[in-house]
C-alpha positions in Angstrom: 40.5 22.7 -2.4 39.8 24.8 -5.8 40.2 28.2 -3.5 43.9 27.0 -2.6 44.4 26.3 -5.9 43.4 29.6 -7.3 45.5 30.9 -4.5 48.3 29.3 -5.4 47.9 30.2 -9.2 47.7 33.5 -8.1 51.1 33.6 -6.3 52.7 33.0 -9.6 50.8 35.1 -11.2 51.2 38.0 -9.0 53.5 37.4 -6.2 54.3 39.4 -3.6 56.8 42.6 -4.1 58.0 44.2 -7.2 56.3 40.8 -9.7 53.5 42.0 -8.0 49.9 43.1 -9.9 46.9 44.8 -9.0 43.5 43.6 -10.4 41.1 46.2 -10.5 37.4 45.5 -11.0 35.1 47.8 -12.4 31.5 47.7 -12.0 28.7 50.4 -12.8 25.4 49.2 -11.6 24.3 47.0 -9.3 20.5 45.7 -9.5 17.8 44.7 -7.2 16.9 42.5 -9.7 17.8 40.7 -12.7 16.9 42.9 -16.1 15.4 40.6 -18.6 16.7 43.8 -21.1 20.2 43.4 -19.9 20.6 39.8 -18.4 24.5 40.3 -17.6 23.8 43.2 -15.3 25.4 42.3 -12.2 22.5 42.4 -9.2 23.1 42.7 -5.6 22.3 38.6 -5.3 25.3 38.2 -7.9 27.9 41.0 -6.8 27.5 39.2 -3.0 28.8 35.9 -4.4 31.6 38.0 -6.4 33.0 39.1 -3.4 32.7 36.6 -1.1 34.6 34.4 -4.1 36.9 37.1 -4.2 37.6 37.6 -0.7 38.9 33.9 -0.7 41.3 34.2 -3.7 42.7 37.9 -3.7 43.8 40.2 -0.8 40.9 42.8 -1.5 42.8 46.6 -0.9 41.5 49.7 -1.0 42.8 51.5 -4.2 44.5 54.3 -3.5 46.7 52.5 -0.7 46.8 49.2 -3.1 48.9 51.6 -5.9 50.9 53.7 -3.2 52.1 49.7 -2.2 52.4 48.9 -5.8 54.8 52.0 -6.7 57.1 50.8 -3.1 57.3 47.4 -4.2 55.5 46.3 -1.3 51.9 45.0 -2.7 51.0 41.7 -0.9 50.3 38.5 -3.5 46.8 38.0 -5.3 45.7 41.8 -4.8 42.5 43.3 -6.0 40.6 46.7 -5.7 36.7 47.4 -6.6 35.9 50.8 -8.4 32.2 51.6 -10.1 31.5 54.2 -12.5 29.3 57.2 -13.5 27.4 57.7 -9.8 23.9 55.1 -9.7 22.2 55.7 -6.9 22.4 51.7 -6.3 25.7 52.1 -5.8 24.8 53.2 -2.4 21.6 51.5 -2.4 22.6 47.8 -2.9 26.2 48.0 -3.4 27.6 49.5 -0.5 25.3 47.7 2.5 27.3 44.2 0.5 31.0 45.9 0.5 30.2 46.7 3.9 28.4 43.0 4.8 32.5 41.8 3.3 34.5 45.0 4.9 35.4 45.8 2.0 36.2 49.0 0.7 36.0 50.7 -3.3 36.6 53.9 -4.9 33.5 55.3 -6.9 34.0 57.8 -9.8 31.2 59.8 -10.5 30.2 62.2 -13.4 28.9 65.5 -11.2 26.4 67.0 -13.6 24.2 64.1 -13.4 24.0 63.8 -9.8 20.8 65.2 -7.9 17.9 64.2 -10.7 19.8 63.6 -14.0 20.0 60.8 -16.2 23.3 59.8 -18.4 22.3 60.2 -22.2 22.5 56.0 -22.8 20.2 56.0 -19.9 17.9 58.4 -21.3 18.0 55.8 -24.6 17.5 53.1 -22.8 14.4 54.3 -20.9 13.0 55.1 -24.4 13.2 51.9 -26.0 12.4 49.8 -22.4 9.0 51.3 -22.1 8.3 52.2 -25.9 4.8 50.9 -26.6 5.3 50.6 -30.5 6.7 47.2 -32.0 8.5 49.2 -34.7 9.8 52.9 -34.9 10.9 55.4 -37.6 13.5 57.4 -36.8 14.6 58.2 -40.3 14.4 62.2 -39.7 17.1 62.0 -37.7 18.9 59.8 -40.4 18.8 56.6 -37.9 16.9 54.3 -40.0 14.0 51.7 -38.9 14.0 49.8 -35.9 11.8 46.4 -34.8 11.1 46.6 -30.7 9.2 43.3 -31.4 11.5 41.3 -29.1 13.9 41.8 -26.4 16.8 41.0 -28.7 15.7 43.4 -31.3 15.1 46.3 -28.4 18.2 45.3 -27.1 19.9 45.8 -30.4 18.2 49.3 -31.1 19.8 50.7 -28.1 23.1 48.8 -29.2 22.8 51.1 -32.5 21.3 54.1 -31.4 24.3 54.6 -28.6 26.8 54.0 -30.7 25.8 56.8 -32.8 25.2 59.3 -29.9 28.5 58.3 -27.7 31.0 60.0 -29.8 28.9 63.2 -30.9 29.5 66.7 -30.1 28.4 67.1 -26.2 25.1 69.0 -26.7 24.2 67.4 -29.5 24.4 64.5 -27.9 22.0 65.7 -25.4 19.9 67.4 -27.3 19.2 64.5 -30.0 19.4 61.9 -26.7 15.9 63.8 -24.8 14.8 64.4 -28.3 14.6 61.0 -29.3 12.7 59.9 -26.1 10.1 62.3 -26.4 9.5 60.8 -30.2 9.9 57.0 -28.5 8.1 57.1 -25.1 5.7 59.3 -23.2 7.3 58.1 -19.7 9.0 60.7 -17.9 12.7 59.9 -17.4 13.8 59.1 -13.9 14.9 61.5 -11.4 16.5 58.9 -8.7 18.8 57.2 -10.9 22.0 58.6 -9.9 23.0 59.8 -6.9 22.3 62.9 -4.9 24.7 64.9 -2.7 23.0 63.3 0.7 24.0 59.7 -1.2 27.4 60.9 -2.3 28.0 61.9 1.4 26.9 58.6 3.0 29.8 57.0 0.6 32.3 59.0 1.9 31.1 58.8 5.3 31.2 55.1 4.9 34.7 55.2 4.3 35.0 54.7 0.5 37.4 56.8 -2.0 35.8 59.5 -4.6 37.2 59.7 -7.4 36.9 62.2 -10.4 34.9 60.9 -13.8 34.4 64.8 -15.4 31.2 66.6 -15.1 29.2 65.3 -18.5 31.2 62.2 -19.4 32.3 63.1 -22.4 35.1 61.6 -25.1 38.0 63.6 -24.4 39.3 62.9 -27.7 36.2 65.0 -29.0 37.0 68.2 -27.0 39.3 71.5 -27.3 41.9 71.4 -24.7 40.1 74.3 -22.9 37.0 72.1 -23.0 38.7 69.1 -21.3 40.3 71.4 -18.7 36.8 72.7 -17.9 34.8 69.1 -17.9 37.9 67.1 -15.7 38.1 70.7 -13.1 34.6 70.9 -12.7 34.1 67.3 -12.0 37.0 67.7 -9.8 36.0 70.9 -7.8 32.1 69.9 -7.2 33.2 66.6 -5.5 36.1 68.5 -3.3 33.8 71.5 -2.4 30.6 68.7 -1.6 32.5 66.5 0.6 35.4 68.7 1.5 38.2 66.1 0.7 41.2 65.9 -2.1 40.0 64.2 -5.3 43.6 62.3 -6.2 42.0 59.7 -8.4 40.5 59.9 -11.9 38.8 57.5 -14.4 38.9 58.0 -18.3 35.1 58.0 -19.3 35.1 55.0 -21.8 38.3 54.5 -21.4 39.6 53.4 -24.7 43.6 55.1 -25.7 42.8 56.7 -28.7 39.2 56.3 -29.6 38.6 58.0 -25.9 41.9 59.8 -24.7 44.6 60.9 -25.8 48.3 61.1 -24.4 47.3 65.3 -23.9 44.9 63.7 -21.0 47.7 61.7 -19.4 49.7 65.0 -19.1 46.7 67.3 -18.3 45.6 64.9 -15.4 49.3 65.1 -13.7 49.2 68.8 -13.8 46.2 68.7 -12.3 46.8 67.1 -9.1 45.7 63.8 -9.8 47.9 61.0 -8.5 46.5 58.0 -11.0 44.0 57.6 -13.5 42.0 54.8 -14.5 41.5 53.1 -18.4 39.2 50.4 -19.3 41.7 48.4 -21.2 41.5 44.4 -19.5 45.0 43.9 -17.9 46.2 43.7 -14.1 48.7 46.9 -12.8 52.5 46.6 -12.4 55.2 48.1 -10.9 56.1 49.1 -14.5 52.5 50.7 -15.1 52.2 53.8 -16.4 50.1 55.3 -13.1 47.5 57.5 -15.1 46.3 54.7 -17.9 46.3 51.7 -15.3 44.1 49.1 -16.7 40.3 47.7 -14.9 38.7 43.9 -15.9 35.0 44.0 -16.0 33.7 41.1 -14.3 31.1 40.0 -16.2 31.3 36.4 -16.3 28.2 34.9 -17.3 28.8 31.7 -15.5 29.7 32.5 -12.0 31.8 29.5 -12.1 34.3 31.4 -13.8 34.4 34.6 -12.0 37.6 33.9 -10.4 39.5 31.4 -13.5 38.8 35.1 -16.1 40.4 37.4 -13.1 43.4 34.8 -13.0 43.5 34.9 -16.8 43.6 38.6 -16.8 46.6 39.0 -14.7 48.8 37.5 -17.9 47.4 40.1 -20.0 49.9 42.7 -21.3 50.0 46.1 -20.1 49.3 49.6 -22.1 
């Protein structure tokens, strides 16, 4: 009964043809388990009920064929696409064996210089403060104050603090001061399976699934020369071609934001170089009317799975860029 009625509130909402819109969801990781640090992550147990909730209440397209229906005119009702983010090895490891359990297909943008051993500067913060063995550390040298780890709330906040300062810095600073401040917090070496490796990155493709570009070192765009924007998005662009011999046509704005994140230059640069759409993080359902390189995603991170499907229904009124 409620999955006609979310049906049928979807039909109004995004009805087939030209009133059509396209839902894309976004995801990043997908756990084993639940993180007592981050209790919202999505895990594997979680993202199987999100799709097989989603299955009954949106016709679930991959995304480059869901926006070349969109442009005709000719998306069907209720449509939805999955995409993840960055290039976690649990993408393949939990995530795909699920999308294929549903037969289900998503497009996976992946930041290339992180793949094969790398870790993602907010990870390297996060794997600092998760296994710092101090309640309290002083990191006033490098003019970020005091910090309690007594409780999960206050290490949870630290990392809160401490990434907001790094995420719009100059790209090797960021670095730099990201592995510096981990060998101050924690004597645990970093990770070396966290992302993806080519062999991973293969079995995605192989499995059917779209790759799509996310630059080489996620920066902010809006931080970088022209030349140095050119250089991150080709690069990105030209190790995922040349690994899995394939166009890249897709592209995802790392974080996303107009403005704070990219700027109208990127929209331009992106169509000049080959890309056929490119992805935002603004909330908001795709139209006919969309511009095709800021579409908008709607992270699904419902706390309640309850409403899972009532927040995607609620996003599809929400205005476009």
């Amino acid at each position: 009964m409620i999955d006609s009625l979310y049906r049928g509130i979807g039909n109004v909402l995004s009805p087939r043809g030209n009133g059509a819109r396209l839902s894309i969801l976004m995801y990043h990781r997908i756990l084993a388990e639940k993180d007592s640090l981050f209790p919202n992550d999505v895990t594997g147990e979680t993202f199987n009920k999100q799709l097989t909730e989603l299955t009954k209440a949106f016709n679930v397209l991959p995304l480059e064929y869901a926006l070349n229906r969109l442009k005709s005119g000719t998306l069907p009702p209720r449509s939805a696409s999955i995409t993840f983010d960055d290039g976690y090895a649990d993408n393949v490891s939990i995530a795909l064996p699920i999308l294929k359990r549903h037969n289900l297909h998503a497009t996976f943008f992946i930041a290339t210089a992180y793949l094969n051993g790398g870790c993602m500067f907010n990870d390297i913060i996060i794997h600092a403060i998760r296994h710092c063995k101090c309640n309290k550390i002083d990191l006033r040298e490098y003019n970020l104050g005091e910090h309690s780890l007594e409780t999960l709330e206050n290490k949870h906040q630290t990392i809160d603090d401490l990434l907001k300062h790094l995420k719009y810095m100059p790209l090797n600073e960021r670095s730099e001061l990201a592995d510096r401040l981990h060998d101050k917090i924690c004597d645990i070496k970093l990770p070396t399976n966290l992302m993806m490796d080519n062999h991973q990155l293969k079995e995605l493709k192989d499995a059917g699934m779209t790759i799509g570009g996310h630059t080489a070192r996620h920066p902010i765009l809006a931080k970088l020369s022209t030349e140095e924007c050119m250089q991150e998005i080709k690069q990105g662009k030209d190790f995922l071609e040349n690994a899995l011999n394939c166009r890249v046509n897709l592209f995802a704005y790392p974080n996303g934001k107009l403005g704070n994140d990219y700027t109208h230059e990127h929209v331009k640069m992106l169509e000049k170089m080959g890309f056929k759409a490119a992805l935002t993080t603004q909330w908001g359902a795709a139209s006919v009317n969309s511009d095709f390189f800021q579409l908008p995603r709607f992270t699904p991170y419902a706390k309640n799975p309850v409403w899972f499907i009532p927040m995607l229904l609620k996003n599809l009124i929400r205005k476009d860029l």
